[in-house]
matplotlib code that plots the C-alpha trace (Angstrom):
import matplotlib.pyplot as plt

x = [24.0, 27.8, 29.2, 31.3, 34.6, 37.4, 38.5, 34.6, 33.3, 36.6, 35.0, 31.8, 33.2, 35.0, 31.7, 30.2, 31.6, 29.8, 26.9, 26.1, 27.2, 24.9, 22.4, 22.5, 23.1, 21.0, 18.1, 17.2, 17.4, 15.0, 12.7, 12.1, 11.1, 9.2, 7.2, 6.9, 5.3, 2.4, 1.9, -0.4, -2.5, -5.2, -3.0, -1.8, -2.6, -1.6, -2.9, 0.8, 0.8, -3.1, -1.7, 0.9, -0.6, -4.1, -1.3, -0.6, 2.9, 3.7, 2.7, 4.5, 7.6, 7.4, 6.9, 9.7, 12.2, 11.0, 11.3, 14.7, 16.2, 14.9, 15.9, 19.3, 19.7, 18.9, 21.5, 23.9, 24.1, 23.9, 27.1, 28.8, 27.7, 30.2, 32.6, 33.2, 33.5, 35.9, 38.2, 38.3, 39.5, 42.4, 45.9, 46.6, 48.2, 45.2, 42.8, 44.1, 43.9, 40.6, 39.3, 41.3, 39.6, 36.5, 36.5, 37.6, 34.6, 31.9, 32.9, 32.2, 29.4, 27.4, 28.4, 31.7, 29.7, 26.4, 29.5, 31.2, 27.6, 26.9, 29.9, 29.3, 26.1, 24.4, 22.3, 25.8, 28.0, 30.2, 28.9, 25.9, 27.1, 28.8, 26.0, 23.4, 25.8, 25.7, 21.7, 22.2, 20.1, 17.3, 15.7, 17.6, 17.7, 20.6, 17.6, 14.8, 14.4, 16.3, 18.8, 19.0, 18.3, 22.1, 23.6, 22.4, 23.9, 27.3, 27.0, 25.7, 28.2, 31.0, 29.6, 28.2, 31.9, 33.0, 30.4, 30.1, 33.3, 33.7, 30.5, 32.9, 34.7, 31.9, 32.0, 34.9, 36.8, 36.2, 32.4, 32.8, 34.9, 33.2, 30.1, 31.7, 32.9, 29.3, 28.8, 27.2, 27.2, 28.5, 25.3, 23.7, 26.7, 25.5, 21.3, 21.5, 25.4, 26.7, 23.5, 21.9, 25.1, 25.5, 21.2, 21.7, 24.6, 23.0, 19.2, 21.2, 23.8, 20.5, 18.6, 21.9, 22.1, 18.0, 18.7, 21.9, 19.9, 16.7, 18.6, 20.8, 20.2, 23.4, 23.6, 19.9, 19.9, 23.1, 22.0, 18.6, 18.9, 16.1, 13.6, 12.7, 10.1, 12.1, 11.7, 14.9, 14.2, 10.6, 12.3, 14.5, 12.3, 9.7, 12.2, 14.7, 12.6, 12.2, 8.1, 6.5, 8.0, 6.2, 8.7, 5.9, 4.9, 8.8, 8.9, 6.0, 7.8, 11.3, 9.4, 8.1, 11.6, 13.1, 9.8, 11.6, 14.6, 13.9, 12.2, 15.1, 17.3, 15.8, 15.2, 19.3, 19.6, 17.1, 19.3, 22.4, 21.6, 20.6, 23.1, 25.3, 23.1, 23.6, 26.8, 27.4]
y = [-20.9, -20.1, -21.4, -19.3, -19.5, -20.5, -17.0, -16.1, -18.9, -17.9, -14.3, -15.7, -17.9, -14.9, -12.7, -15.8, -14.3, -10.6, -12.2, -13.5, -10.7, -9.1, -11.5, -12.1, -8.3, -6.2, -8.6, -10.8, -8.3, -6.4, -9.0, -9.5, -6.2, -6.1, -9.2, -8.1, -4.7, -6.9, -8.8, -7.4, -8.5, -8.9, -11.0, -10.5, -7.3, -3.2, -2.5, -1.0, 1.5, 2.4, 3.3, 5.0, 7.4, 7.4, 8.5, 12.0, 11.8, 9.7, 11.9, 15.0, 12.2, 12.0, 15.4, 16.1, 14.4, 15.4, 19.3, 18.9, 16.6, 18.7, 21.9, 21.0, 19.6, 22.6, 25.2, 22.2, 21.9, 26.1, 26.5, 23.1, 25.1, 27.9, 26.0, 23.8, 26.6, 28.5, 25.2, 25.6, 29.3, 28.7, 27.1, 23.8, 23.2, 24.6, 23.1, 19.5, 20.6, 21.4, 18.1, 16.1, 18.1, 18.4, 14.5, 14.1, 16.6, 14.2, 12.1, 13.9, 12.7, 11.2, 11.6, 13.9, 16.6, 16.6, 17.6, 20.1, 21.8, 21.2, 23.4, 25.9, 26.8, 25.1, 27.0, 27.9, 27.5, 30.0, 31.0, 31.3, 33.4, 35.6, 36.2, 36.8, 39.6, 41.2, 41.3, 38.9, 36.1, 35.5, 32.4, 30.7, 26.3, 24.1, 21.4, 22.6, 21.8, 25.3, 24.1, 20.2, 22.0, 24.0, 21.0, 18.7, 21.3, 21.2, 17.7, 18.0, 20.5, 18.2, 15.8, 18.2, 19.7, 16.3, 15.2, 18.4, 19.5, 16.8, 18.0, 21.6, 19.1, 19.7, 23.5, 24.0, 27.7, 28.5, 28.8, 31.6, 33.2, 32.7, 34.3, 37.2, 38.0, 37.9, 40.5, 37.9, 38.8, 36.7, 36.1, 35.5, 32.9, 31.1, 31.6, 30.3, 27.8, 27.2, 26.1, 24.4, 22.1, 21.5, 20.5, 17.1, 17.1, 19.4, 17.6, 14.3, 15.7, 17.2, 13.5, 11.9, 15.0, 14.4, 10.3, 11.0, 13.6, 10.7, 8.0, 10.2, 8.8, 9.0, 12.7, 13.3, 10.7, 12.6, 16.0, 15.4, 12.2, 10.7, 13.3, 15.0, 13.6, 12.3, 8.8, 6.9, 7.9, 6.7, 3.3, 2.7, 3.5, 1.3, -1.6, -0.5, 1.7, 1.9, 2.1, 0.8, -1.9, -2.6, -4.0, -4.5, -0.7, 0.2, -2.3, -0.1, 3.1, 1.4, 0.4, 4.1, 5.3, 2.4, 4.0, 7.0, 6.7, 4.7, 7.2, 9.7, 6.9, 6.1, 9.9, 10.1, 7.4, 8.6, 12.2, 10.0, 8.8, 11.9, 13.6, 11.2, 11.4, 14.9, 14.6, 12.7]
z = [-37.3, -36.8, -33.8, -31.3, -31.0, -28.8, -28.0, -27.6, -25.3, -23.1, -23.4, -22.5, -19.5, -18.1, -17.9, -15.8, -12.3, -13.0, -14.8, -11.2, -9.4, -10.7, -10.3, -6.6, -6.2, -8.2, -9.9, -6.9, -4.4, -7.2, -7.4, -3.9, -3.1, -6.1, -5.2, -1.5, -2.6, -4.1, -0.7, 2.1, 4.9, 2.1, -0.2, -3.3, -4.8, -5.1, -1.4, -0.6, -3.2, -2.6, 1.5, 0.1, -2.4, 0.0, 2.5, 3.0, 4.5, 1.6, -0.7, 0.9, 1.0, -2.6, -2.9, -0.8, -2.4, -6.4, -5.2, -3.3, -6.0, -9.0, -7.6, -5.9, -10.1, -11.8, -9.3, -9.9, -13.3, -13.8, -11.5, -13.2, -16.7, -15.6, -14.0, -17.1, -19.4, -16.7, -17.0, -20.8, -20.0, -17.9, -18.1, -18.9, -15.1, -13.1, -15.3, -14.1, -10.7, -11.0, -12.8, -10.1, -6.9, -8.6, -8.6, -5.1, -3.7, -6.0, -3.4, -0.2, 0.9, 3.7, 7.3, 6.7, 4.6, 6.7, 10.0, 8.1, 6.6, 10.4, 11.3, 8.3, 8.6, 11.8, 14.3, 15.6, 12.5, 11.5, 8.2, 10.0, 13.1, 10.5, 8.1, 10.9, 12.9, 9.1, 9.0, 5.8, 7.2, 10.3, 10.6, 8.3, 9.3, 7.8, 8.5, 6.7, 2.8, 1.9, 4.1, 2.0, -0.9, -0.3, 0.6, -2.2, -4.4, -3.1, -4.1, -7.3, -8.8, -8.7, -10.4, -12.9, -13.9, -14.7, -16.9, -18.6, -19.0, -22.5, -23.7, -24.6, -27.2, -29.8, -30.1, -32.2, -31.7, -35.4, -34.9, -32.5, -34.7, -37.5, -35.3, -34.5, -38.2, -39.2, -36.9, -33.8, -30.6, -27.8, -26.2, -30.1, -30.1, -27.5, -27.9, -31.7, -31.6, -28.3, -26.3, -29.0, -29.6, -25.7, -25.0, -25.2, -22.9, -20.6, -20.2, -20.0, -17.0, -15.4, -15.0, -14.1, -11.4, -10.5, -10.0, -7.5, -5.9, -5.6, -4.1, -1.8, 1.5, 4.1, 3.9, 4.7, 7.6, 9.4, 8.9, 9.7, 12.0, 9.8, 10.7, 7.6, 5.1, 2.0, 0.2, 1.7, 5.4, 4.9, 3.5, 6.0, 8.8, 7.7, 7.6, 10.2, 12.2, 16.2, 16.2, 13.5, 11.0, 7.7, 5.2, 2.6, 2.6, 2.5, -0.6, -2.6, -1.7, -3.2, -6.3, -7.1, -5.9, -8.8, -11.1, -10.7, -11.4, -14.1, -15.9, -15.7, -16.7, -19.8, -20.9, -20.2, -22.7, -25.2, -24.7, -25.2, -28.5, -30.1, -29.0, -30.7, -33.9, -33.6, -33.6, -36.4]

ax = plt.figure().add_subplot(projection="3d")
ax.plot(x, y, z, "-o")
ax.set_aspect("equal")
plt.show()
């Protein structure tokens, strides 16, 4: 067996401080919810998940959550589809401006974009005054799913432009051209080329876009002040709630939350690798 060397055990010895990082941060923390979502009044067993699929509320929570995350996705990824083609459009200059404000507003979240949604279109925002004086809109609530649904998107499109815009790099300008001296038509460019070449990128932004959308919590909570039905309000008011606290229960909701975003995160990877096969 060939035995490391100098330079590698230094390597090694240097990963030791994140090696337990990530320990006491992400696996413990893991295990102990996982372990209390096995623990009931009965003992040791799946009684937590059986309440909360034999639950009703936590089913529409699940529900909740898999509609407003997949949909807020899907308009996310269409506008951050036009938006990263747009960049390759324009000049050099704007284009920079664009990638660096794009990855400023993937960071607005939480409290300061629930306000300014507040002040846009809130039952007395002025989007909302505007658009109801116009006929546009009626009954139209900021705090309904719709409403999360809008602002989930704002937050997903960001993030969408950045991890699309590379994705461009594999359609080369030639193949349009070529296209188009064989007598294609733009859209047949993209149908048959263009689409087909960006899939894998696309599918894999989309469960990237689904799992932020999942585990979004701080924007819900002030908007909403915890009142609508979505996995992480359910969590935290089972463990940090005013009437009723059942951290065992909260612990089986985390675990089908990780379940979830688990799932997306290993389709992302399977996407990863054959778009790289592709590729190649």
């Amino acid at each position: 067996m060939k035995s490391l060397s100098r330079g590698q055990w230094l390597a090694l010895l240097c990963l030791l401080p994140f090696a337990l990082f990530f320990i006491v941060f992400q696996i413990a923390p893991l295990a102990w919810v996982a372990i209390h979502s096995l623990q009931s009044d009965n003992g040791w067993g799946l009684d937590n998940f059986a309440k909360v699929f034999n639950s009703r509320f936590y089913r529409q929570a699940i529900q909740f959550s898999l509609e407003i995350s997949f949909w807020s996705s899907l308009f996310g990824i269409v506008i951050a589809l036009i938006g990263a083609w747009s960049l390759r459009q324009v000049d050099s200059r704007l284009r920079d401006f664009v990638s660096a404000f794009a990855n400023m507003t993937s960071n607005f979240t939480g409290v300061p974009l629930a306000f300014a949604f507040i002040i846009l279109l809130g039952f007395n925002g002025a989007a909302t005054l505007m658009l109801k004086q116009a006929g546009i809109i009626d009954d139209f609530s900021l705090y309904s799913k719709t409403g999360l649904i809008i602002v989930y998107t704002y937050f997903q499109i960001p993030l969408g432009v950045l991890l699309l815009y590379p994705a461009f790099d594999a359609l080369r300008e030639d193949w349009a051209e070529s296209a188009a001296l064989l007598g294609a038509s733009p859209w047949q460019f993209w149908r048959h080329i263009g689409l087909p070449v960006l899939t894998p990128a696309l599918l894999g932004t989309f469960v990237i876009l689904l799992a932020n959308a999942l585990g979004a919590y701080a924007t819900v909570y002030a908007l909403t002040t915890g009142n609508f039905n979505v996995l992480p309000i359910r969590i935290a008011a089972l463990v940090a709630g005013d009437i009723t606290l059942d951290p065992n229960t909260a612990s089986a909701l985390a675990m089908i939350l990780v379940g979830l975003m688990t799932l997306v995160t290993v389709v992302h990877q399977w996407l990863l690798r054959r778009s790289y096969h592709v590729a190649r």
